[in-house]
C-alpha positions in Angstrom: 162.3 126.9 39.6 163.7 123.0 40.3 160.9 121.2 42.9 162.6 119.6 45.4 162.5 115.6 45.3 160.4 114.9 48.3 163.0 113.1 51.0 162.5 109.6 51.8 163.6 107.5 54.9 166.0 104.9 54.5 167.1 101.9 56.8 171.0 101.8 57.1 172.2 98.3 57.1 175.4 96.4 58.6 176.7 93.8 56.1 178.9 91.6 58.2 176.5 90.0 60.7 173.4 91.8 59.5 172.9 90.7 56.2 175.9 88.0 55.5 177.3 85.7 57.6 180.7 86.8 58.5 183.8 85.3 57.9 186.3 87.3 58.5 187.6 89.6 55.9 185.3 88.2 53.0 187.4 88.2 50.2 185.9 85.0 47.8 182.8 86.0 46.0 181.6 82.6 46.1 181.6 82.0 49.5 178.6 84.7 50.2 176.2 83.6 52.6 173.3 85.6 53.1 171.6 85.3 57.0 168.7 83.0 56.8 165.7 85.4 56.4 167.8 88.6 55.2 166.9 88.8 51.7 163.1 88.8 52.3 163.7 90.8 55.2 165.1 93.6 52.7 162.0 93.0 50.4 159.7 93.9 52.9 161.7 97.4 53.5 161.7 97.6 49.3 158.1 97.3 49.4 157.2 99.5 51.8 159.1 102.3 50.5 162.9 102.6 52.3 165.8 102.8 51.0 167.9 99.7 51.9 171.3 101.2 51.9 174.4 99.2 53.2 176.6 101.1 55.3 180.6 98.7 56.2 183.7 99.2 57.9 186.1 97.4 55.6 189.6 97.8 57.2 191.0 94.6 55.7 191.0 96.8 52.8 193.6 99.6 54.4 195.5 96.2 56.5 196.1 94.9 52.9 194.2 91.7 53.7 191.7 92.2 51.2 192.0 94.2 47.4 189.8 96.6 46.6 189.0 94.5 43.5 187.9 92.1 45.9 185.9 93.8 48.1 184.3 94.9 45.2 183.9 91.6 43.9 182.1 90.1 47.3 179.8 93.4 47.0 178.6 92.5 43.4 178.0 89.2 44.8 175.9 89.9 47.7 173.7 92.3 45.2 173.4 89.6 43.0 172.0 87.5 45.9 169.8 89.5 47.2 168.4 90.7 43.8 167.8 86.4 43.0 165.4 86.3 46.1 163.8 89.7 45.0 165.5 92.4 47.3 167.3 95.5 46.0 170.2 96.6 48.3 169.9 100.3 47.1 173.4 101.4 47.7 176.6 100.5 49.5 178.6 102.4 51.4 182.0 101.7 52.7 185.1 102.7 54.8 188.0 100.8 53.8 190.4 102.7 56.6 192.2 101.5 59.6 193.0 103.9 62.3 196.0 102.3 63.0 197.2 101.8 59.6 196.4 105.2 58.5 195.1 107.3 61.3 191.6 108.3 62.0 189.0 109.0 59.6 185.6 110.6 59.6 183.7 107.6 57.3 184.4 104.8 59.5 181.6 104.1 62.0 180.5 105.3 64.6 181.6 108.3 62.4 178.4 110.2 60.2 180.6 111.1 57.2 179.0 108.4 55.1 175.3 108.9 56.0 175.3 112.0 55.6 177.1 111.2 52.2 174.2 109.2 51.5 171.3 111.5 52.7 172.5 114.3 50.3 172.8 111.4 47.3 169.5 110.2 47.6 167.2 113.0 49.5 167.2 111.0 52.8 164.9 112.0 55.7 167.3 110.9 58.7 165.4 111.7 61.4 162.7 109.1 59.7 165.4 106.6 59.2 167.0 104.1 60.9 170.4 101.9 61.2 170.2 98.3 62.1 173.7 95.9 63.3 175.3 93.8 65.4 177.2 96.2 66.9 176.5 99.9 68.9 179.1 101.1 66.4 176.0 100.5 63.7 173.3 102.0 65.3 175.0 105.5 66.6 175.9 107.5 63.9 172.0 107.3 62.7 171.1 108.1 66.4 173.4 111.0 65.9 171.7 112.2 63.0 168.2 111.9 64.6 167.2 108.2 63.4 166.5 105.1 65.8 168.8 101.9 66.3 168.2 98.3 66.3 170.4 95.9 67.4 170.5 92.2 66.1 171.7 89.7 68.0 173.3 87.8 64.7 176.8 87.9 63.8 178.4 89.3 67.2 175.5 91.2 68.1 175.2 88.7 71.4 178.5 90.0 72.4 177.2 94.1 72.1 173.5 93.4 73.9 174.2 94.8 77.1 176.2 98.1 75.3 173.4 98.4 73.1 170.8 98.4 75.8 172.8 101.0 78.2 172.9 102.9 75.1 169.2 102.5 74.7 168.9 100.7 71.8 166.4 97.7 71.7 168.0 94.1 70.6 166.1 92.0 68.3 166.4 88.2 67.1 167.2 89.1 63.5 167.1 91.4 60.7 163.7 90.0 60.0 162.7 91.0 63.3 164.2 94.4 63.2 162.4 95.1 60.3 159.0 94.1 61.8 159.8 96.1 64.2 160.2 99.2 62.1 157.2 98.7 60.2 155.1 98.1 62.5 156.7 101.6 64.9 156.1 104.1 61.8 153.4 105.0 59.6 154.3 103.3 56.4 156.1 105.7 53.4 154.8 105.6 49.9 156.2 103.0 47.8 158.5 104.3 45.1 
């Protein structure tokens, strides 16, 4: 008889906003910016035990404005950031859809498909997790799945405050701040 691996909580990030400024359809490796404060932000979840796992809508992908050799590309590149200030980004996740190029799909946020892709990959504990963005669209699917939303008011998260609120999701400063927040809401996991 297999033992179960013992499941784990993970915070689902945003990348456009959240962690990296956001240009607009990021296409140029070198032009990665992390957030100020993002990287140690993410070292603090590493430490404590989450999983730091970046959930993206990508639709410059299906609008042909970005290749997926590209996209790929920028997501090396914000690894490689983060791992140079001593973060791990544990996995990324992304939709690369449209609905109107291509219809509707069930991976691109607010839909579950690719947290729940993620909790079966990893042994995730949802309902012990959480999803942090700068947009409602971030925080619900987690919500859906029994986890807790926080909203960051970087990127265009000033522009989703008052959704986020009537949704009942609290707004924070930053990512740094959001992750204070959850560490200091929830008993602390083992660290891996």
């Amino acid at each position: 008889m297999t033992a179960q691996l013992p499941r784990r909580p993970a915070v689902f990030l945003d990348r456009d906003g959240t962690l990296v400024n956001d240009p607009g359809f990021q296409r140029d490796p070198s032009t990665v910016e992390l957030l100020p404060g993002a990287a140690a932000a993410v070292g603090r979840l590493n430490a404590a035990g989450f999983l730091a796992i970046v959930v993206t809508n990508q639709s410059g992908i299906a609008r042909g404005l970005i290749q997926p050799v590209e996209y790929t590309a920028v997501e090396q590149a914000i690894a490689a950031r983060f791992a140079a200030e001593g973060a791990r980004l544990d996995a990324t996740y992304h939709c690369p859809h449209f609905p109107e190029v291509g219809g509707p799909c069930a991976c691109r946020k607010p839909g579950t498909l690719l947290y729940r892709r993620a909790a079966e990959e990893w042994p995730l504990d949802l309902t012990a997790s959480w999803g942090v963005g700068d947009r409602v669209s971030d925080l619900a699917p987690v919500a859906a799945l029994g986890g807790r939303g926080l909203l960051v008011r970087t990127g265009a998260g000033r522009k989703h405050e008052a959704a986020a609120l009537a949704a009942g999701f609290p707004v924070v400063a930053d990512l740094s701040a959001a992750v204070d927040q959850i560490l200091g809401s929830i008993s602390q996991p083992d660290a891996p």
